[in-house]
LODRENTI-767071 format. One record per atom (N, C-alpha, C, O, CB): x, y, z. Coordinates in pm, whole numbers, plus 50000, padded with zeros to 5 digits. Glycine has a CB too. Example, Ala and Ser with C-alpha at 12.3 -4.5 7.8 and 13.67 -1.06 7.14 Angstrom:
// LODRENTI-767071
513194943150780 512304955050780 513204967050780 514244966850846 511314955350905 512854977550708 513674989450714 512905000350787 513415011450804 514084994050572 
// end
This chain:
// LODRENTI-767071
797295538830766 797435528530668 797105515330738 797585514530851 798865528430607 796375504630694 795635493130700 796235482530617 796465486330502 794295495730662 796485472930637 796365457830581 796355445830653 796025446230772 797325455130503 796665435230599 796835424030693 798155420030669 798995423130585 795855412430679 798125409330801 799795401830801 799695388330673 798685384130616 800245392431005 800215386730667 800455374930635 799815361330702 799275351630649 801655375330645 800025363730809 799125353330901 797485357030956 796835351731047 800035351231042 797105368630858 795645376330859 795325385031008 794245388231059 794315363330840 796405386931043 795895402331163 795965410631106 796035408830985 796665407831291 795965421731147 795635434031149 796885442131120 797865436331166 794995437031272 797075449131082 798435460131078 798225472231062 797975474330944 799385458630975 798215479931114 797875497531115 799415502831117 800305497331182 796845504431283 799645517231016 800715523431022 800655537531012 799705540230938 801435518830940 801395551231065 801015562231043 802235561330947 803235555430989 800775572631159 802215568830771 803025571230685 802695580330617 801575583530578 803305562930626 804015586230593 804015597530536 804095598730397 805245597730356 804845603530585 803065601030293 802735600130144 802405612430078 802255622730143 801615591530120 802305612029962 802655626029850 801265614729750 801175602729725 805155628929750 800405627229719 799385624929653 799495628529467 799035639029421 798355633129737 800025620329400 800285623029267 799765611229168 799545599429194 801785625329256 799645618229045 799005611328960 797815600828954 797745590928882 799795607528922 796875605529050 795865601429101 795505585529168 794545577829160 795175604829009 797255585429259 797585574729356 798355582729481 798905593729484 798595562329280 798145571929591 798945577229709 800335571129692 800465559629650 798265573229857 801445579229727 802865572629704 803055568129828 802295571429919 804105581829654 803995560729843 804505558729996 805545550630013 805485539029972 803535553330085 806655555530078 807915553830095 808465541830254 808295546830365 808385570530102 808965529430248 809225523430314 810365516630347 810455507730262 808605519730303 811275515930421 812645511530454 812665498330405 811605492830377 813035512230604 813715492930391 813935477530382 815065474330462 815985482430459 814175472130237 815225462330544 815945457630643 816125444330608 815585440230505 815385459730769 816715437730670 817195426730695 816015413130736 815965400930720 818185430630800 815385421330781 814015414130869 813125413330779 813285421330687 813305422330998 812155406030770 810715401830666 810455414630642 810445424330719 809205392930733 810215413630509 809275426030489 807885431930597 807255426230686 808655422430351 807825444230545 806895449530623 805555440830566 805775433430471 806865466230609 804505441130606 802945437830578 802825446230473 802505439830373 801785440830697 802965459530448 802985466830328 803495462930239 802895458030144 803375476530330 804505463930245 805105458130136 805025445130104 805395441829991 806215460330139 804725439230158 803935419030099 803005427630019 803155428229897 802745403430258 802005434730084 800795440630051 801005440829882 800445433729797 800565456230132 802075452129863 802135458829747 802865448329650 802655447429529 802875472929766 803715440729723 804255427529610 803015424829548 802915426929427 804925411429684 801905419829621 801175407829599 799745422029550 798535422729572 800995393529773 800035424729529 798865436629482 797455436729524 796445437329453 798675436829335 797625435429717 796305433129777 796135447229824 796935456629828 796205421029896 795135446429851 794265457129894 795055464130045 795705457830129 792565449829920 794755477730042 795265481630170 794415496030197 794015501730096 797035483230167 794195500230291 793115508230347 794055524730409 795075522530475 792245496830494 793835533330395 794425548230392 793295555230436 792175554530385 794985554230244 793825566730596 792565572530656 793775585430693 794805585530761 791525561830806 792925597730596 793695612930591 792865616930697 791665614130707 793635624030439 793595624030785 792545631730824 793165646330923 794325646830965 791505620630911 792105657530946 793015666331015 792175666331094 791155659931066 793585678930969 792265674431240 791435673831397 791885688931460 792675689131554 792135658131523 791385700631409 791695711531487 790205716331472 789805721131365 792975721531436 789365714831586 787995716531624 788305730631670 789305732731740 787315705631735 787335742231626 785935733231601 786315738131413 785515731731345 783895741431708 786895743731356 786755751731195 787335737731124 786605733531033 788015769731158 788505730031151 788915724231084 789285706231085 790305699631102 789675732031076 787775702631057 787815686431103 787495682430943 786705688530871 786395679831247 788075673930916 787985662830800 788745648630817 789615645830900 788595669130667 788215641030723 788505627930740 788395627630585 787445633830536 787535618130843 789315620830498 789075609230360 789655591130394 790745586430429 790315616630200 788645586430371 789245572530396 789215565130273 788245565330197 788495564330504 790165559330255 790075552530070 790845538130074 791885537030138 791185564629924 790175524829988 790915518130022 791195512429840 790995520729752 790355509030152 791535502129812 792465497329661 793845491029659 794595486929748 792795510329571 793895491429569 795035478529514 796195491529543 796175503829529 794855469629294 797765475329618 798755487929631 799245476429567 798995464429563 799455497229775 800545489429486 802025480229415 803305484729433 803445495729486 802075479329256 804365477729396 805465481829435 805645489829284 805185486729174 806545469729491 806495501129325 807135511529202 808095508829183 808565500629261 807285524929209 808905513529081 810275514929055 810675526529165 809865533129229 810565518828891 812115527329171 812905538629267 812735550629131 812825551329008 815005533329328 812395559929265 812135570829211 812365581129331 811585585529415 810785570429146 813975583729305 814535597329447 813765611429445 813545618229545 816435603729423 813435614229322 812595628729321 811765620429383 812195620729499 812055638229176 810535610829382 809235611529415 809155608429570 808235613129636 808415602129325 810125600329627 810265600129791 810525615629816 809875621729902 811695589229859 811535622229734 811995636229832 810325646029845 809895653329934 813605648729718 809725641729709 807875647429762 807835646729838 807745655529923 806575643129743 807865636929846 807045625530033 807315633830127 806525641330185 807965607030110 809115631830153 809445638430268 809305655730258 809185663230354 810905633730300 809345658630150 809155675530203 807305679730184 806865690330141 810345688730066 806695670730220 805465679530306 805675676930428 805475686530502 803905676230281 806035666630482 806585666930646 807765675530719 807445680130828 807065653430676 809055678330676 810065685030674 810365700930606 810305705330491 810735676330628 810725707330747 810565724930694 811905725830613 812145733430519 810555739230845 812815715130679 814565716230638 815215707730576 815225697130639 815435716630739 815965707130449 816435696730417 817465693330441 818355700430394 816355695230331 817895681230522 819155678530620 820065669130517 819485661230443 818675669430785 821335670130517 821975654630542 821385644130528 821005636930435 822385651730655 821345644530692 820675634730714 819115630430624 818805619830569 820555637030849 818515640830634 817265634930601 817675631830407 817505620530361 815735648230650 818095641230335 818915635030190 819305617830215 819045608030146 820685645230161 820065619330345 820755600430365 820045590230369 820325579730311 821455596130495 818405593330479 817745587230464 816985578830332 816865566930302 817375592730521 816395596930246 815295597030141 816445586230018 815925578029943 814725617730080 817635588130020 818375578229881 819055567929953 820235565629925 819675586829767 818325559630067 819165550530130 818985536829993 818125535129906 818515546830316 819895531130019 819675515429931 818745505829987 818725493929956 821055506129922 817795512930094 817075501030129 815925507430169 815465507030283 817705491530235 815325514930053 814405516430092 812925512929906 813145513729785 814765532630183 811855509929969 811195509629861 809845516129815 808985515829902 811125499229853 809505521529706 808295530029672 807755523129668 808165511629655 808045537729579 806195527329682 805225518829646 803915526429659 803905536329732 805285506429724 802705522329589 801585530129608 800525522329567 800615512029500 801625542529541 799165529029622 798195525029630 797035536829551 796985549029571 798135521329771 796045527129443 794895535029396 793955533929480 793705523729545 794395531829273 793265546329485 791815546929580 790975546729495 790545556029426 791475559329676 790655534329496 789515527129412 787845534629487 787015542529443 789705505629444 787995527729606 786955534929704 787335544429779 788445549729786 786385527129793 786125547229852 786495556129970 785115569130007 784045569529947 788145564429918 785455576730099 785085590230122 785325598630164 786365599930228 784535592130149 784415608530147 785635620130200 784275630730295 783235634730242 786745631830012 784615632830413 783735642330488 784465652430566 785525651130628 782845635130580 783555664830551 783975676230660 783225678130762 782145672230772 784075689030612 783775688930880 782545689631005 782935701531028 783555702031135 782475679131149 782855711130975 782715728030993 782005729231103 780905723731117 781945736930875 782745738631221 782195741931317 781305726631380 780205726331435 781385755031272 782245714631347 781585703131422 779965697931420 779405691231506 781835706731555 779325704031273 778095701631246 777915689731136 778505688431028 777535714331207 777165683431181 777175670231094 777115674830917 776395684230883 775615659731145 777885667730820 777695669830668 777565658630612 778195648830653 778725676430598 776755657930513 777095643530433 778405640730415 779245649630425 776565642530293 778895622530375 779385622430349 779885616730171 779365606930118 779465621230446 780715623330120 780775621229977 781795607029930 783025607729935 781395636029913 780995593129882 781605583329864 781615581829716 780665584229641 781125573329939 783045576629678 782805570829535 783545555429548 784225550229636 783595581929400 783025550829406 783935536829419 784415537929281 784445547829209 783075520729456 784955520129247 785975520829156 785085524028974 785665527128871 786945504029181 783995522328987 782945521228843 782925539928824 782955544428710 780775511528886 782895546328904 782955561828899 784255565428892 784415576728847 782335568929017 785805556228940 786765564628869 787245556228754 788395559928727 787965569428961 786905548028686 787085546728565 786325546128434 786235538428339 787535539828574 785655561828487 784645566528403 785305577728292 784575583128208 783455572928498 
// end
């Protein structure tokens, strides 16, 4: 995950998201401290940049990179517990304590753009791009 600060650097994040209703969800703590860059992001409904990808060479290499408008959601405890159970084999306590803490906030982003490529057996493939005029066709 990609955006900028507030003061226009850079911000990269690895997060863990659930792909529904043809947006990425994504689940973020809230603290005491400034918001995250994401979440300004998604207040202010700027753009933010998302790069999937898996790396087990040589059968199984892909990359999708997509970028679009993120916003903040309403709370929604089923749609974080998505989130967390593609990462998690077990559902803990703890991890329940986490997913319905009071400080945490949804939010998601449409992939307006983007692409998506494979490398089977590490051999070059096209790659397949769309933008936002092809998904609101």
């Amino acid at each position: 995950m990609a955006t900028v600060t507030g003061y226009g650097r850079p911000a990269l994040a690895m997060m863990w998201f659930v792909l529904a209703e043809g947006r990425l969800w994504f689940h973020t703590a809230c603290g005491d401290s400034p918001p995250s860059p994401f979440l300004r992001a998604a207040a202010e409904g700027q753009e933010v940049a998302v790069m999937i990808a898996t790396f087990n060479p040589p059968d199984d290499v892909r990359q999708v990179r997509v970028s679009g408008p993120a916003r903040l959601e309403d709370r929604d405890d089923a749609r974080v517990r998505a989130i967390y159970g593609r990462y998690i084999d077990e559902w803990t306590p703890n991890w329940h304590q986490q997913a319905i803490s009071a400080g945490y906030r949804l939010w998601s982003m449409l992939p307006e753009r983007g692409m998506a490529v494979t490398y089977p057996g590490l051999a070059d493939r096209p790659a397949f791009r769309w933008s936002e005029p092809w998904m609101s066709q």
